[in-house]
TORKOL-4160 file (C-alpha; in steps of 0.2 Angstrom, whole numbers, padded with zeros to 4 digits, m for minus):
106
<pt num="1" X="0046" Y="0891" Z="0456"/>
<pt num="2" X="0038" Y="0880" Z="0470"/>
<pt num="3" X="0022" Y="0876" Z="0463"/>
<pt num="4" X="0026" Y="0859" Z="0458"/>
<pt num="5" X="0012" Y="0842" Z="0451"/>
<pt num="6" X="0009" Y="0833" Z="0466"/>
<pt num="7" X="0013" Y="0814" Z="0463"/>
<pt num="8" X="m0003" Y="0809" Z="0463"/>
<pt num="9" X="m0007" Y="0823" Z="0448"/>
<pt num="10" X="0007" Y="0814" Z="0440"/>
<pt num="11" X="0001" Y="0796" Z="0443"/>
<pt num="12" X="m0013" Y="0803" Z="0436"/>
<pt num="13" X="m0007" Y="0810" Z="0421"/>
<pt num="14" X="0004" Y="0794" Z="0419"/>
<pt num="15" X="m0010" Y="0783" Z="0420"/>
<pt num="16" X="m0022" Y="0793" Z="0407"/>
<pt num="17" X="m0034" Y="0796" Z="0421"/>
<pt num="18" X="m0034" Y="0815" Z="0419"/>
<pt num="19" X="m0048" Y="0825" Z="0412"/>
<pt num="20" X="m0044" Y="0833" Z="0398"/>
<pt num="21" X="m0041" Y="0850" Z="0403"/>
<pt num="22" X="m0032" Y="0844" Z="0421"/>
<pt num="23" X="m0020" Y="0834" Z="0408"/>
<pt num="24" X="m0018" Y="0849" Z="0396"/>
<pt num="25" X="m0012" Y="0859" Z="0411"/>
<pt num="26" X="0000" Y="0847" Z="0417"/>
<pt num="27" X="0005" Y="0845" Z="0400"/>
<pt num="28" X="0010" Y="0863" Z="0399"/>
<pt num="29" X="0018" Y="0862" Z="0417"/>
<pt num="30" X="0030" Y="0849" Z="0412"/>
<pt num="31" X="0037" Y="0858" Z="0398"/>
<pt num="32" X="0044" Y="0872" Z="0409"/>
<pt num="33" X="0049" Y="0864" Z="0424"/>
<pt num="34" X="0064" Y="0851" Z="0425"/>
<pt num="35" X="0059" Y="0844" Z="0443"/>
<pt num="36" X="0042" Y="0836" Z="0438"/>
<pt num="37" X="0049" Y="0829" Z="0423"/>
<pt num="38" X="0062" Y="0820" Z="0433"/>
<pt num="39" X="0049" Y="0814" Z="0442"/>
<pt num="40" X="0037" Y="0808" Z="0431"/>
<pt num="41" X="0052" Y="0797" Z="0424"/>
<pt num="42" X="0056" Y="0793" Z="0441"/>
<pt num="43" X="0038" Y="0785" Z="0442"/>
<pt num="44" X="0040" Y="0777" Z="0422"/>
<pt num="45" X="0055" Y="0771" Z="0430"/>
<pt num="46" X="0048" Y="0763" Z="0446"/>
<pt num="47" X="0033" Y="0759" Z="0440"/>
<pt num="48" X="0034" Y="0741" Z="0432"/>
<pt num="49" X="0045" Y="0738" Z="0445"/>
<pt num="50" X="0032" Y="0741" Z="0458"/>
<pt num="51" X="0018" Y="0732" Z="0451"/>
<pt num="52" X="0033" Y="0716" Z="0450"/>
<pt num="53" X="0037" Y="0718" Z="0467"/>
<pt num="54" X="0019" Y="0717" Z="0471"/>
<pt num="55" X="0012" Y="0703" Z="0459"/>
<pt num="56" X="0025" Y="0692" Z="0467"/>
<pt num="57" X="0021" Y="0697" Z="0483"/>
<pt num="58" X="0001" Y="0691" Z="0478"/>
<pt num="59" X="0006" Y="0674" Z="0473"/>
<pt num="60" X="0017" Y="0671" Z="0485"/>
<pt num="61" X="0004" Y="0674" Z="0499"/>
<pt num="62" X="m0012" Y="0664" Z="0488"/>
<pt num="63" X="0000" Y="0648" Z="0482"/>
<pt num="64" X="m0001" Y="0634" Z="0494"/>
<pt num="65" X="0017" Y="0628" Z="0504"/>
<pt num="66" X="0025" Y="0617" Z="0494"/>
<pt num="67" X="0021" Y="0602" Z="0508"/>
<pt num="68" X="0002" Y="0604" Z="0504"/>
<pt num="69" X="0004" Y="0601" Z="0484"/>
<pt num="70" X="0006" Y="0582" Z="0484"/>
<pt num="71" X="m0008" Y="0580" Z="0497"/>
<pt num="72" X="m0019" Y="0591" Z="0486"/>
<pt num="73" X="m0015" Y="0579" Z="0473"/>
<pt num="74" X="m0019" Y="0565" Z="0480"/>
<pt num="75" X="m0037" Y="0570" Z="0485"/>
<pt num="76" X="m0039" Y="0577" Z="0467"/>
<pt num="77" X="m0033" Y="0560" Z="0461"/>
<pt num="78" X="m0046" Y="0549" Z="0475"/>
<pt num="79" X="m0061" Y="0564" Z="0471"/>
<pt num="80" X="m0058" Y="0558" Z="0452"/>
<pt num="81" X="m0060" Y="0540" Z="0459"/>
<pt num="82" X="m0074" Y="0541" Z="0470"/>
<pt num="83" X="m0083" Y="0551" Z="0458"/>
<pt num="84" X="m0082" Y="0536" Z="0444"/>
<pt num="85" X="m0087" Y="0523" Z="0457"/>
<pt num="86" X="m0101" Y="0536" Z="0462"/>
<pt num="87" X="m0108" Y="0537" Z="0445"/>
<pt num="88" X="m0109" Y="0517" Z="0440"/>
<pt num="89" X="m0121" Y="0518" Z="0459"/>
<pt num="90" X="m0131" Y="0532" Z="0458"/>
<pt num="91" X="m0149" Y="0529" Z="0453"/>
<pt num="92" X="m0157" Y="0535" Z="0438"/>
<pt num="93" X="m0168" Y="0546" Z="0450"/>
<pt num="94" X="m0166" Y="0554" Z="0463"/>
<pt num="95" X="m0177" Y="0548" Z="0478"/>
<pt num="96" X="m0193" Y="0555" Z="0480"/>
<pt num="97" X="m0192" Y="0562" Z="0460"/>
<pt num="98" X="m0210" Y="0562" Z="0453"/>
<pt num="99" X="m0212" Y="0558" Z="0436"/>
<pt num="100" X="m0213" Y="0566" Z="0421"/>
<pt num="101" X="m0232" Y="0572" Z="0418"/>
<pt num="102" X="m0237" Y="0573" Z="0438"/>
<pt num="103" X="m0241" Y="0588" Z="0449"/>
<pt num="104" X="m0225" Y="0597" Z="0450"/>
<pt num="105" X="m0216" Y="0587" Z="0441"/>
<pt num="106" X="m0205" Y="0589" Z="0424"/>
């Protein structure tokens, strides 16, 4: 018999994405035939291994060098320092504000 699941049908199936009749049939197919059993487990198998392989693979490439973390640090640390000195200057309006009450104002 060479009428096997494709792997994708069987990602498919893993993955609950089937409709119901599309999963029924592969359903019925894996209980007669040993090579698309094996490879289901082959994919159960590889599977978490995969999505490890390629979460690592995500961070690695979005997390900075470690050179560039104490830099980064240091301009948080001065943002936070500016910013207090910044809000004991800044004026209780900003310029050209109209006042409460007045055309267009709030």
């Amino acid at each position: 018999m060479n009428d096997h699941q494709s792997q994708r049908q069987l990602l498919a199936y893993f993955d609950d994405e089937l409709p119901e009749a599309e999963k029924q049939t592969v359903e019925h197919h894996l209980r007669s035939c040993d090579h698309c059993k094996a490879e289901l487990d082959s994919l159960r198998r590889a599977l978490p291994e995969i999505l490890d392989a390629l979460r690592e693979s995500l961070l690695e490439e979005n997390s900075p060098a470690p050179k560039q973390w104490k830099p980064f640090d240091e301009l948080l640390q001065e943002a936070g320092e500016s910013g207090q000195n910044a809000q004991a200057t800044r004026p209780s309006k900003p310029p050209g504000a109209r006042p409460k009450g007045s055309p267009n104002g709030q």
